[in-house]
C-alpha positions in Angstrom: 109.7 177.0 -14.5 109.6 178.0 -10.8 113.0 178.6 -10.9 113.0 180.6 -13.9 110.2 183.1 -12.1 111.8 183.3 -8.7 115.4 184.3 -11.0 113.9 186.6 -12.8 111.8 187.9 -9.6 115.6 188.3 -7.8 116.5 190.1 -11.0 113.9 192.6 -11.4 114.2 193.6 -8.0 118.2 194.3 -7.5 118.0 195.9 -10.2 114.9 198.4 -9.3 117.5 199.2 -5.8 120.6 199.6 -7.9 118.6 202.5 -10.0 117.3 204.1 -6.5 118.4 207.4 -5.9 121.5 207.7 -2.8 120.8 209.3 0.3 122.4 212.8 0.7 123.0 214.7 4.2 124.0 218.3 4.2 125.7 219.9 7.6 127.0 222.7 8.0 128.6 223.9 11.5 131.2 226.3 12.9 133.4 226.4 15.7 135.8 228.8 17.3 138.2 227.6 20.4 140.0 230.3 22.0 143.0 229.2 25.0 144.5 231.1 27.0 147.2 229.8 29.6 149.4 231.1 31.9 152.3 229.2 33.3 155.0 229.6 35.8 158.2 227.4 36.2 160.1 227.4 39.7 163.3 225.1 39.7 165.1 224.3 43.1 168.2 222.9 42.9 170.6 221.7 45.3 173.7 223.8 45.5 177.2 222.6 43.8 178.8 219.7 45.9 182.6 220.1 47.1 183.7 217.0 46.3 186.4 215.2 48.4 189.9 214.4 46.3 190.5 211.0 45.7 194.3 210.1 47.8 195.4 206.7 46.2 197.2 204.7 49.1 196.1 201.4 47.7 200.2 200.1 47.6 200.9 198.2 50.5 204.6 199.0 50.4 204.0 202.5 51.4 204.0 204.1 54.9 201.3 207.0 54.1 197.5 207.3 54.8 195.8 209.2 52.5 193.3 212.1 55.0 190.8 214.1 53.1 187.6 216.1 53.6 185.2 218.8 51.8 182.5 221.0 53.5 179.8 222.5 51.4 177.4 225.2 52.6 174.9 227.0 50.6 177.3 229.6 49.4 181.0 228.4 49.8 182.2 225.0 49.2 186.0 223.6 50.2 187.7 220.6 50.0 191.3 219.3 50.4 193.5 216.3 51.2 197.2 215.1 52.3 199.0 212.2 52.8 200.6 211.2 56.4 203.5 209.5 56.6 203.5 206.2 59.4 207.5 206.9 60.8 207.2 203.7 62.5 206.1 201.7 59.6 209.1 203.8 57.5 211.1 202.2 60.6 210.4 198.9 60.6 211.0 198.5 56.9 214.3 200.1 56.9 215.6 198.4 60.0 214.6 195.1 57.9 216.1 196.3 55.3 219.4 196.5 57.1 218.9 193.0 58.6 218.7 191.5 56.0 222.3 193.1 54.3 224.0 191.4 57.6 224.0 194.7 59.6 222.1 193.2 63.0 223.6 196.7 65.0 222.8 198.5 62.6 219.0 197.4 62.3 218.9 197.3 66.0 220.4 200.6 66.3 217.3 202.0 64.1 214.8 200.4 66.0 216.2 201.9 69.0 215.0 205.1 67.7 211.9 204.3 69.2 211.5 205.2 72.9 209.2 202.1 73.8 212.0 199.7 71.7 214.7 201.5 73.9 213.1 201.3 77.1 212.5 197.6 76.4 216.1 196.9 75.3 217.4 198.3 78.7 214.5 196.2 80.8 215.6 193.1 79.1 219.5 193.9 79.9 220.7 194.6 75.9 221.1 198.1 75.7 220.5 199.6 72.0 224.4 200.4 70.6 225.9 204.0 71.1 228.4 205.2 68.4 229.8 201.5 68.1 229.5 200.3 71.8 227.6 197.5 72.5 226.7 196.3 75.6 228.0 197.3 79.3 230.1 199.8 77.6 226.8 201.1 75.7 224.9 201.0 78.9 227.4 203.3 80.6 227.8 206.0 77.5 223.5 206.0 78.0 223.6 206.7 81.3 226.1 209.4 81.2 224.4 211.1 78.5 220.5 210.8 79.1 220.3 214.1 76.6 221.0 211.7 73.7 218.3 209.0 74.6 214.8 209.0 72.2 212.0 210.6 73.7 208.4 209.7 73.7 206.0 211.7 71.7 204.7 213.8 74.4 207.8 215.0 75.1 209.1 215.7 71.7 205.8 218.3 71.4 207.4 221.6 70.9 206.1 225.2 70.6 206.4 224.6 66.6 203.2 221.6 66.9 201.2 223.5 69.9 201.3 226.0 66.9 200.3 224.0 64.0 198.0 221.7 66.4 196.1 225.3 66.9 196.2 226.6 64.0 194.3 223.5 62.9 191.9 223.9 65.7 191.4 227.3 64.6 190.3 226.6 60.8 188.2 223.5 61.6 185.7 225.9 64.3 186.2 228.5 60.7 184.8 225.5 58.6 182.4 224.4 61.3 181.1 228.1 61.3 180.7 228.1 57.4 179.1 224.7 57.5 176.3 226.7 60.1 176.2 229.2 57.6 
C-alpha cells in the first residue's frame, strides 16, 4: 500500500510541472559597425635575370670548350656564349688517325706542326720530314729555309689578334661599366 501512495505521489507531482507555464525572455538590441580601412601595397622585385646560354660540350670526342657569360644590371641585361676549338687536341687526333692508316711520316709530319714537337724532334736528332725528306737530307732543307719552320704562339701574334685581343678588352671594361651602373 506504500508503494501505491508514494506512485501515485510521483504521479501527481510530474504531472502538476508538466502543466506549469514555460519561462519566456524577451530582448531586444541593435547594433551598427561601421569600418573603414585604408591600405597600401608596395611590391619590390628583383629585376629580370640575363641568364647564361647553356654550350653542350659534354662529347668527349670533340676538341671545343664551351665559354659563356651574362651581366645583369638594374636596367640592361646581356648574355652570350661560343665554343673554342683545342688545335692541339684537333692535332693529336688526326695525327692518330693517320697512324693508324700506316702513314708514320705522315702523322709525324702533323705533329711537327707544333713548334715544341719540332724543336724536340731536332734535340733528339730525328728531324720532322720536309716535302718527302727524311732525315739528314730533311735537316738540311730546315736549316736552309728557317722561314718554313712552325712558330711558337707568341710569335704567330699578329696585328689582326692585338686587334681582336683589344677589342675584347674594350667591351669587357663597357660591361664592367654597365655592371657599376
Amino acid at each position: 500500500m506504500f508503494r501505491i501512495i508514494i506512485t501515485a505521489l510521483v504521479l501527481v507531482l510530474s504531472i502538476n510541472v508538466s502543466l506549469a507555464d514555460p519561462i519566456v525572455t524577451q530582448s531586444t538590441s541593435t547594433s551598427a559597425v561601421t569600418t573603414t580601412s585604408k591600405g597600401e601595397t608596395t611590391v619590390k622585385s628583383p629585376p629580370p635575370s640575363a641568364i647564361t646560354p647553356s654550350i653542350n660540350a659534354s662529347n668527349s670526342d670533340l676538341c671545343t670548350v664551351g665559354v659563356a657569360g651574362a651581366v645583369q644590371t638594374q636596367i640592361l641585361g646581356i648574355s652570350g656564349g661560343t665554343t673554342i676549338t683545342d688545335e692541339n687536341c684537333e692535332r693529336l687526333k688526326l695525327s692518330k688517325t693517320i697512324y693508324d692508316m700506316g702513314m708514320k711520316v705522315a702523322a709525324v709530319s702533323i705533329m711537327c706542326q707544333d713548334k715544341r714537337v719540332f724543336d724536340a724532334m731536332k734535340m733528339a736528332g730525328t728531324p720532322c720530314p720536309f716535302l718527302g725528306k727524311i732525315g739528314q737530307e730533311a735537316a738540311n732543307e730546315w736549316d736552309n729555309n728557317p722561314q718554313l719552320q712552325p712558330k711558337s704562339e707568341e710569335e704567330e701574334i699578329g696585328l689582326g689578334e692585338q686587334v681582336v685581343k683589344g677589342t675584347a678588352a674594350g667591351i669587357g671594361l663597357a660591361g664592367l661599366l654597365l655592371f657599376i651602373l
